[in-house]
C-alpha positions in Angstrom: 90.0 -17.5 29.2 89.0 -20.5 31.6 85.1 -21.8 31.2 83.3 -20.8 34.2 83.0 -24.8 34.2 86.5 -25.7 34.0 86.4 -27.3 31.0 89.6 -27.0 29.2 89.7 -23.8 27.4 90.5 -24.7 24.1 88.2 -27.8 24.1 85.5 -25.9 24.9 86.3 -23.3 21.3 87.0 -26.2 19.2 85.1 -29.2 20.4 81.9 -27.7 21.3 81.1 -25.2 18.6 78.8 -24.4 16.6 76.1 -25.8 19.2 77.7 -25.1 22.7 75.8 -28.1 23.9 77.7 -28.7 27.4 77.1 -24.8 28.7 73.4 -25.8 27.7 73.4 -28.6 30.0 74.8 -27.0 32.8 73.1 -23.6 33.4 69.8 -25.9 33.2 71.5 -27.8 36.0 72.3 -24.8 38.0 68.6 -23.7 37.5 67.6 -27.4 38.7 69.6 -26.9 41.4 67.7 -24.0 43.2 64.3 -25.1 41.8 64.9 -28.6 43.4 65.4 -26.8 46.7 62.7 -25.1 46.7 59.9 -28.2 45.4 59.7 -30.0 49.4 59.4 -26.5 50.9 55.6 -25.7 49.8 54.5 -29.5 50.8 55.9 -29.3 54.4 52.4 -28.1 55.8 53.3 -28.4 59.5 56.4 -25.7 58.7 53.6 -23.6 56.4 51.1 -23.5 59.1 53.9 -22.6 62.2 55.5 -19.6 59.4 51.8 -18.7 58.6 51.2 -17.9 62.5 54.3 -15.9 63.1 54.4 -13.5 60.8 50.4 -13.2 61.1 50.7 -10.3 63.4 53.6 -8.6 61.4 51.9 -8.6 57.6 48.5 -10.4 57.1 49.8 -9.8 53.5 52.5 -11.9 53.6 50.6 -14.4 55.6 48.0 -14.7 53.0 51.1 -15.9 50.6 51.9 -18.9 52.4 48.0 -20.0 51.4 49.6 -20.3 47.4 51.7 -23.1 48.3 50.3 -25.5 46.1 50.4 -23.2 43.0 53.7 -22.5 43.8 54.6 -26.1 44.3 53.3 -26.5 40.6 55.3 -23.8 39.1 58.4 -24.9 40.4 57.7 -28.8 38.8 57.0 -27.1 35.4 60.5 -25.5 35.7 61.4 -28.9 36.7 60.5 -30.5 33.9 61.4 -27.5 31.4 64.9 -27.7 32.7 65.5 -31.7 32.8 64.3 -31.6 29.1 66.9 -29.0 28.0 69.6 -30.8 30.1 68.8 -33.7 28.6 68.7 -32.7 24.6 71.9 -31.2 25.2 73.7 -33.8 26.9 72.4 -36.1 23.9 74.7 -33.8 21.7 77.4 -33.9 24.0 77.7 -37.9 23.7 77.4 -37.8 20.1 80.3 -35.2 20.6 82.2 -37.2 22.7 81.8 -40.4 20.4 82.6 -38.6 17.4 86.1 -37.6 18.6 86.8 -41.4 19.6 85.8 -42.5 16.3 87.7 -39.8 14.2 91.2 -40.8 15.0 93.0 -37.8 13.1 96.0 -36.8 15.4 95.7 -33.5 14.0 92.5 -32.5 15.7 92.1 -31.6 18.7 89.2 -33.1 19.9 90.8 -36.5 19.3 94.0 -35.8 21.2 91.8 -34.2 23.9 90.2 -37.8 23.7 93.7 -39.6 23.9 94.8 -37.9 27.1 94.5 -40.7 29.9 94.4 -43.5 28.1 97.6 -44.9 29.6 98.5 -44.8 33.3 97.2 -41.4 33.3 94.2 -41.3 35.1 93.6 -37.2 33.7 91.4 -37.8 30.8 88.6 -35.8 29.6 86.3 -37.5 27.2 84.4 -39.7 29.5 84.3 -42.1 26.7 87.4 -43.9 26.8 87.4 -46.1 23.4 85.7 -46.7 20.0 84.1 -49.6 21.0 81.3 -48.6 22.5 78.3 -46.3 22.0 76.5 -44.1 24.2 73.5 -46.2 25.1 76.2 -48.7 26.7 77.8 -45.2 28.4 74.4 -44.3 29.7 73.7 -47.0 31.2 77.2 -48.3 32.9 77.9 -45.1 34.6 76.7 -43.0 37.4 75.5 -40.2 35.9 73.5 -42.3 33.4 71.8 -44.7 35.6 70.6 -41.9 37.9 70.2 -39.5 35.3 67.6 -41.9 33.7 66.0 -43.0 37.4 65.5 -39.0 37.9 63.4 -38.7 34.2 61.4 -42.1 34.7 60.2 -40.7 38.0 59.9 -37.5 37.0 57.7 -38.3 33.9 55.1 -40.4 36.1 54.8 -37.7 38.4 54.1 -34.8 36.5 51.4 -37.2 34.0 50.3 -38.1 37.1 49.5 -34.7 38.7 47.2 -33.7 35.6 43.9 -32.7 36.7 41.8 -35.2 34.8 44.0 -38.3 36.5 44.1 -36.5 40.0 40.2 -36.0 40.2 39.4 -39.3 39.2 42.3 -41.6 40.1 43.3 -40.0 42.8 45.1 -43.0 44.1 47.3 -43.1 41.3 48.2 -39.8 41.6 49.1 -40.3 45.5 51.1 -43.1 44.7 53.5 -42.5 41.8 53.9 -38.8 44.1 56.0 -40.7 46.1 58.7 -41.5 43.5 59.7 -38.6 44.6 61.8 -40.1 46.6 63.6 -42.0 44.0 64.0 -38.9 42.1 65.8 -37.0 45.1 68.4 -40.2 45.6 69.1 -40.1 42.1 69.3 -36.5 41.9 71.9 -36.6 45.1 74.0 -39.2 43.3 73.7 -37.8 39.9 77.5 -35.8 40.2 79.4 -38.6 41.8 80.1 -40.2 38.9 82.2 -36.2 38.2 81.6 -36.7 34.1 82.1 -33.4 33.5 85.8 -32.7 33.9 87.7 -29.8 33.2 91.8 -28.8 33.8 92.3 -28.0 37.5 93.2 -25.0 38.8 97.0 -25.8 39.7 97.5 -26.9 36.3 95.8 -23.7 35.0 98.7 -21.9 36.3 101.4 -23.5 34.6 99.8 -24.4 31.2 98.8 -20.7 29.2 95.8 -21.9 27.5 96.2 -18.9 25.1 99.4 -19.7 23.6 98.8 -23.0 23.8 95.7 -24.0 22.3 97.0 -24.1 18.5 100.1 -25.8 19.8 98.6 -29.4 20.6 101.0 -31.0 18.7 103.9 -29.8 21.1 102.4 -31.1 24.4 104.4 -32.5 26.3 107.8 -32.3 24.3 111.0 -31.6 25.0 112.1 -28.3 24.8 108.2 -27.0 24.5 106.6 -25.0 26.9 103.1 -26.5 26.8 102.6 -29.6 29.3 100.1 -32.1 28.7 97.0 -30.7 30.7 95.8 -32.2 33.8 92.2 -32.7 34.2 89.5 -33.5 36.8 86.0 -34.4 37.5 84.1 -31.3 39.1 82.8 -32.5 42.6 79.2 -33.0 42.6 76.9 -29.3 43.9 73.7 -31.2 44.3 73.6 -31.9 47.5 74.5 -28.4 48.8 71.7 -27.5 47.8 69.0 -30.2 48.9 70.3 -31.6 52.0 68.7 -28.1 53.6 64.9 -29.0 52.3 65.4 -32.9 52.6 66.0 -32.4 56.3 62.9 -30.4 57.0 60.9 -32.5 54.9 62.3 -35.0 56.9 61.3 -33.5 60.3 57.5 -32.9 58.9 57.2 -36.1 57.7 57.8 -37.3 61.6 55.6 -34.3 63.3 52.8 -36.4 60.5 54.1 -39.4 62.2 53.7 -38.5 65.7 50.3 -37.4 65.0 49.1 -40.0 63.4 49.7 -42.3 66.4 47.8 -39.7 68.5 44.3 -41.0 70.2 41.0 -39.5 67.6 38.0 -41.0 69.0 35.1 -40.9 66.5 32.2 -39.6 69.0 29.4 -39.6 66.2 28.4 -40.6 62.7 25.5 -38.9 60.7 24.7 -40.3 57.4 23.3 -37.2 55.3 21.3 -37.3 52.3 22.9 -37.8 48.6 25.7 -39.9 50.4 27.5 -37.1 52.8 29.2 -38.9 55.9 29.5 -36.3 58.8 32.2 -37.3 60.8 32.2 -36.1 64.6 35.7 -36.9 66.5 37.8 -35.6 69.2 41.3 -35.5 70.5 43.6 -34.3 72.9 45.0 -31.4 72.5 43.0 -30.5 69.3 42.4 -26.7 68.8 41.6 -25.2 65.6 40.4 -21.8 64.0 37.0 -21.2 61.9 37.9 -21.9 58.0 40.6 -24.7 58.7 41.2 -28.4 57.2 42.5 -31.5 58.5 44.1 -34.4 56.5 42.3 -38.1 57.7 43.7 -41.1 57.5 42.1 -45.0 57.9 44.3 -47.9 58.2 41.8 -49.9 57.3 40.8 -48.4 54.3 44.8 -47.8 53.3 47.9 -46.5 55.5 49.2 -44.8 52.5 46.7 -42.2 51.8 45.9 -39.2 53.5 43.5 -36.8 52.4 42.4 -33.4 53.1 38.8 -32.2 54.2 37.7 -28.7 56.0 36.5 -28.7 59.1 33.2 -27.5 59.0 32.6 -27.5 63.2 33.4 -24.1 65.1 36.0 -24.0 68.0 33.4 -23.1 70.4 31.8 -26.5 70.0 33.8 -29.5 72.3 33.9 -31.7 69.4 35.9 -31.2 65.8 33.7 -32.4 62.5 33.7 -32.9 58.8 31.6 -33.7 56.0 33.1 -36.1 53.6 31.0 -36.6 50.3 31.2 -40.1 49.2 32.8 -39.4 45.5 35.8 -42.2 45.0 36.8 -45.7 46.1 38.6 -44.2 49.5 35.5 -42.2 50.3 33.3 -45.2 49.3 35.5 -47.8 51.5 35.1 -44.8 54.2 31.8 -44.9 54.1 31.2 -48.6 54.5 33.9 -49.0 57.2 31.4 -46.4 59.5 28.4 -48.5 58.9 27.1 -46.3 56.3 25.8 -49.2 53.9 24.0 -50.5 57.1 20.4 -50.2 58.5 21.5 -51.0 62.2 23.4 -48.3 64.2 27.1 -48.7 65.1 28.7 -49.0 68.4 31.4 -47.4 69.2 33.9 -49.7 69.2 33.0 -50.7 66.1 34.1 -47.7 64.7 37.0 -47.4 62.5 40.6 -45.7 63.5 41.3 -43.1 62.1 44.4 -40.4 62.3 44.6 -36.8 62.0 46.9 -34.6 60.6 46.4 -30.7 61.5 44.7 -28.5 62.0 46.2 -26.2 59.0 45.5 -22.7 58.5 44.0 -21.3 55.5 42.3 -18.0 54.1 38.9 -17.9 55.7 41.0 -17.8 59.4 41.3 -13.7 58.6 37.3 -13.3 58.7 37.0 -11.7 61.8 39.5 -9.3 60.7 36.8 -7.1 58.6 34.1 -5.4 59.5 31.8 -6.7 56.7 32.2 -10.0 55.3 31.3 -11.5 51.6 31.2 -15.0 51.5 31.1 -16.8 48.0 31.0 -20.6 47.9 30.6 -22.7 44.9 29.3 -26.0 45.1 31.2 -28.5 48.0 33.3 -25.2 48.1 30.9 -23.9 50.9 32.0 -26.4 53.7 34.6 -23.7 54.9 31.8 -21.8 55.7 29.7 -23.8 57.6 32.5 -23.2 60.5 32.6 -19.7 60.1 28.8 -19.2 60.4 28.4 -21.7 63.5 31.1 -19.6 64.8 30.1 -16.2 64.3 26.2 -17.4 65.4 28.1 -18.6 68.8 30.1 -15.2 69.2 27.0 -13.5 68.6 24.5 -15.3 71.3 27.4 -15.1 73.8 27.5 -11.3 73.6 31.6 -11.6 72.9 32.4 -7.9 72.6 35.9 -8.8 70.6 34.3 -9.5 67.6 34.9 -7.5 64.8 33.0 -8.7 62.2 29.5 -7.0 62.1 27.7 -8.1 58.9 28.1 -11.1 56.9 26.6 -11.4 53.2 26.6 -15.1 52.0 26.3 -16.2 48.5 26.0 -20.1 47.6 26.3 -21.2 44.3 25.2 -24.7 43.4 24.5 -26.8 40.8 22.1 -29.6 41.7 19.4 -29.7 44.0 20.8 -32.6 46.0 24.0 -30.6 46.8 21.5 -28.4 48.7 20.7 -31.0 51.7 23.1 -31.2 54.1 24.4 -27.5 54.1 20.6 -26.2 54.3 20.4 -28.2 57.9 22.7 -26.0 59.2 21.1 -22.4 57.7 17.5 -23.7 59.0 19.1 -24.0 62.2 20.7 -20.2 61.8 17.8 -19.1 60.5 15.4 -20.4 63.4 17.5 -19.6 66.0 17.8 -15.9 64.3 14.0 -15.8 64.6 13.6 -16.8 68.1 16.2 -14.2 69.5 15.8 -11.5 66.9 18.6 -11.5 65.8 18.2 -11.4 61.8 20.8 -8.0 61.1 24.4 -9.3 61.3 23.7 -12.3 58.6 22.3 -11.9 54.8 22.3 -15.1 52.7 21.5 -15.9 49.1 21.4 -19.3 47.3 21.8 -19.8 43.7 20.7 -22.8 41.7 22.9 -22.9 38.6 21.2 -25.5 36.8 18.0 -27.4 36.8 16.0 -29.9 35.0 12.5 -29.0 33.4 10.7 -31.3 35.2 12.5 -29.7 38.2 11.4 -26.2 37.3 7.6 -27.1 36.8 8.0 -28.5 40.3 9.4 -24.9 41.5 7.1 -23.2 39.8 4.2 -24.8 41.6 5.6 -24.4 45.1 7.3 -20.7 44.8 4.2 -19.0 47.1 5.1 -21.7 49.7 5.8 -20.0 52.7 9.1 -22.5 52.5 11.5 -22.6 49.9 10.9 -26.0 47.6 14.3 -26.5 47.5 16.4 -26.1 51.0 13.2 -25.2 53.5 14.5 -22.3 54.7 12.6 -19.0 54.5 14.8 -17.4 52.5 13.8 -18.3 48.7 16.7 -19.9 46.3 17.1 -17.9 43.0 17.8 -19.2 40.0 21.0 -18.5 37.4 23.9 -16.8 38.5 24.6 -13.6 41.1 24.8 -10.1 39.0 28.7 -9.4 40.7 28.3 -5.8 39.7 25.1 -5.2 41.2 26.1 -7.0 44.8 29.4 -5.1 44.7 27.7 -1.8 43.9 24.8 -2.7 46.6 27.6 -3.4 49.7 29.5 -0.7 48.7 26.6 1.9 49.0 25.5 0.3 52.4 29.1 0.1 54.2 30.8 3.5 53.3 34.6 3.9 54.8 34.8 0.5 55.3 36.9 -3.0 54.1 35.1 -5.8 53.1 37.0 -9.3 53.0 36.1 -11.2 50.1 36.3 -14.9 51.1 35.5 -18.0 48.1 36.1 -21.1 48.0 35.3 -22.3 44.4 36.9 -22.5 40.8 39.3 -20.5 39.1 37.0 -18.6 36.4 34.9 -17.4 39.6 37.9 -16.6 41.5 39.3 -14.1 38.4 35.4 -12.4 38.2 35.1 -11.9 42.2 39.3 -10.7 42.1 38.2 -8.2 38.9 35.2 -7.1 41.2 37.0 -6.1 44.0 39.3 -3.7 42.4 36.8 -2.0 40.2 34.8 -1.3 43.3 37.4 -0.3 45.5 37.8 3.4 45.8 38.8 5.7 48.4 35.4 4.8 50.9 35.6 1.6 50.6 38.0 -1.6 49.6 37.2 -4.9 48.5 39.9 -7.1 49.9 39.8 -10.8 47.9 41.1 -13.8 49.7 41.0 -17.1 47.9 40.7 -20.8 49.5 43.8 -22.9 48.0 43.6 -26.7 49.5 
């Protein structure tokens, strides 16, 4: 008849019915617990990117799991939080429990001579509130359990109205800073048990007190001649830690890998300034290698030594130099782009340049493209930067005759939705597309660019120039449609062209798109041909 929680049996049947409020606070602690352990383990991004490269030659599968971290680093919060708020309703009943059997002093219940145990030299008592005197705001806040127990929901409460979309996209800052109360909430949640608040009759006393026989004979405890002792209670030992220490070591040893890495040498080789405020950032550093589709986080110490933000590479590893294109959107961007000279008419020097740290390369999604045979790639927006890297890459493989390539065709789709969006990115398909020409080479690369949304006087302007032997819009040769791509119709198209094949499906772009292009791929698939769909997640 003992509670699993070694709360005294008979207490727990009289004092805690009808609402059973302290086995509601613990199996949400138990659940906290595991989920707690499991919160640092999707963030540590230099352990992601070492598991993601192991197991890469075992189950691609598997592999492409690791690239969910961040959606499974927000599931676990929302357990989180689900938990702490049923912990903390129910520990709210078990004060006003606890103070009602201090302030009904009837010797013949139970609860209140559960309550009188200890309050002599005995230091075995069980009701953590040891008078009448008091309430349990002053409980709450004089002992350890509620001092950390409140430190744990402040912090957790900032964080998680923090991480809501509308405040990360435009205050980032504010959601990179209160993310770090994390630690605060790990401290507290460490320290939470120490206080042991929850007591319950130890085992040696369990074998010399029968609860059974005893638990409608409180009145007899400890007299002569009875057989029922006084019981002998305890505080359980905290669990907490047993559970985090694990995590909050490796978490630990990533954030010093970041550490060592942001003290390593990047030299900033070259700054272009693109139209409709794009920085291209060219840099190198020893040691650096990375694969097509990958991302780097930057840091600038000028700008702040805090924040560290994440943007894909958009160079290929055949080139000797590692680049990205930063659009200037925020206040960190902004101060970026003033630190490089890009609010200035006269060119930089060198040494005038800012310092900057990297953290990476990390793997992603878009790294498994030379897996297939034929490609589709879908970007959305600044969603196609991934691909720049990929089609540098593949253009490289292809002019130096590298016979391990896999890949044969690539179909590119680009969905944008203003013109300016267009500039920079269409740099880089004139180049493909003139180089293409001049070696004759136009059979391994189909592209097709979407404009998603345009002004009327934009149109009229379109309108005018369609017969242009150039597109209006991006230069190229290729003409940019208008509206949005009819999925069935591409899928069916591939499909009939690339019989007994897979096809990788790469995007990088919103959800809603994501769900279509996933709901695509397994219509389509049949026993000639699969549609394999592979997501971007940073």
């Amino acid at each position: 008849m003992k509670f699993q929680n070694q709360v005294f049996p008979f207490f727990k049947v009289t004092f805690w019915n009808p609402q059973h409020a302290l086995p509601w606070a613990r199996a949400p602690a138990a659940c906290l617990n595991f989920n707690c352990m499991l919160i640092l383990l999707p963030v540590c991004r230099n352990l992601l990117s070492f598991l993601r490269g192991s197991i890469q030659c075992c189950s691609r599968t598997a592999a492409r799991q690791l690239d969910r971290n961040l959606t499974f680093h927000k599931l676990v919060a929302y357990m989180i939080a689900f938990h702490t708020a049923v912990h903390i309703v129910a520990h709210l009943f078990n004060f006003e429990y606890f103070m009602d059997a201090q302030l009904d002093r009837n010797s013949s219940l139970l609860t209140f001579v559960l309550s009188e145990i200890g309050n002599g030299d005995n230091a075995s008592f069980l009701n953590p509130i040891r008078t009448n005197e008091t309430n349990p705001t002053i409980v709450m806040f004089t002992t350890i359990a509620g001092l950390t127990g409140v430190a744990i929901t402040l912090a957790l409460i900032l964080i998680i109205t923090s991480s809501m979309e509308v405040i990360r996209r435009s205050y980032f800052e504010v959601f990179w800073y209160t993310h770090h109360l994390f630690v605060i909430f790990f401290i507290a949640l460490v320290f939470h048990g120490f206080g042991r608040i929850v007591r319950g009759q130890t085992n040696k006393d369990l074998l010399v007190h029968n609860s059974t026989l005893c638990a409608d004979r409180f009145e007899e405890w400890g007299q002569p001649g009875s057989n029922c002792t006084v019981p002998v209670f305890a505080g359980n030992p905290p669990m907490t830690w047993k559970w985090v220490v694990a995590p909050m070591f490796l978490y630990l040893c990533e954030r010093l890998v970041r550490f060592y890495r942001s003290h390593q040498k990047v030299v900033i080789t070259k700054v272009v300034m693109h139209p409709s405020k794009t920085l291209e950032l060219q840099m190198k550093r020893k040691g650096f290698h990375m694969e097509v589709g990958q991302y780097v986080f930057i840091q600038c110490p000028s700008v702040s030594r805090l924040e560290w933000h994440p943007f894909t590479l958009t160079s290929a590893p055949e080139e000797d130099y590692f680049s990205a294109h930063i659009r200037i959107v925020g206040d960190w961007t902004q101060a970026l782009y003033e630190a490089c000279g890009g609010d200035r008419n006269e060119p930089q020097e060198a040494w005038q340049m800012p310092k900057v740290a990297i953290d990476g390369p990390f793997g992603t999604a878009s790294e498994d493209v030379f897996r297939y045979e034929v490609v589709m790639l879908v970007g959305a927006g600044i969603g196609v930067t991934p691909f720049a890297s990929i089609l540098k890459s593949v253009w490289y493989k292809r002019i130096q005759n590298n016979q391990e390539v896999f890949t044969k065709k690539i179909y590119f789709y680009w969905l944008c939705p203003e013109t300016q969006a267009f500039e920079w990115f269409a740099d880089l398909l004139q180049s493909l597309e003139g180089q293409m020409a001049e070696r004759e080479v136009t059979d391994f690369l189909s592209y097709n660019i979407y404009l998603t949304r345009w002004k009327e006087a934009e149109a009229a302007h379109f309108r005018v120039h369609h017969e242009a032997e150039n597109d209006p819009i991006t230069g190229l040769k290729q003409k940019t449609l208008y509206g949005k791509p009819n999925w069935d119709n591409e899928f069916t198209n591939i499909a009939s062209k690339h019989p007994g094949t897979k096809v990788g499906v790469f995007l990088c772009g919103p959800p809603q798109l994501g769900k279509s292009l996933e709901k695509q791929c397994l219509s389509h698939s049949e026993d000639d041909v699969k549609f394999i769909f592979n997501k971007e997640n940073f």
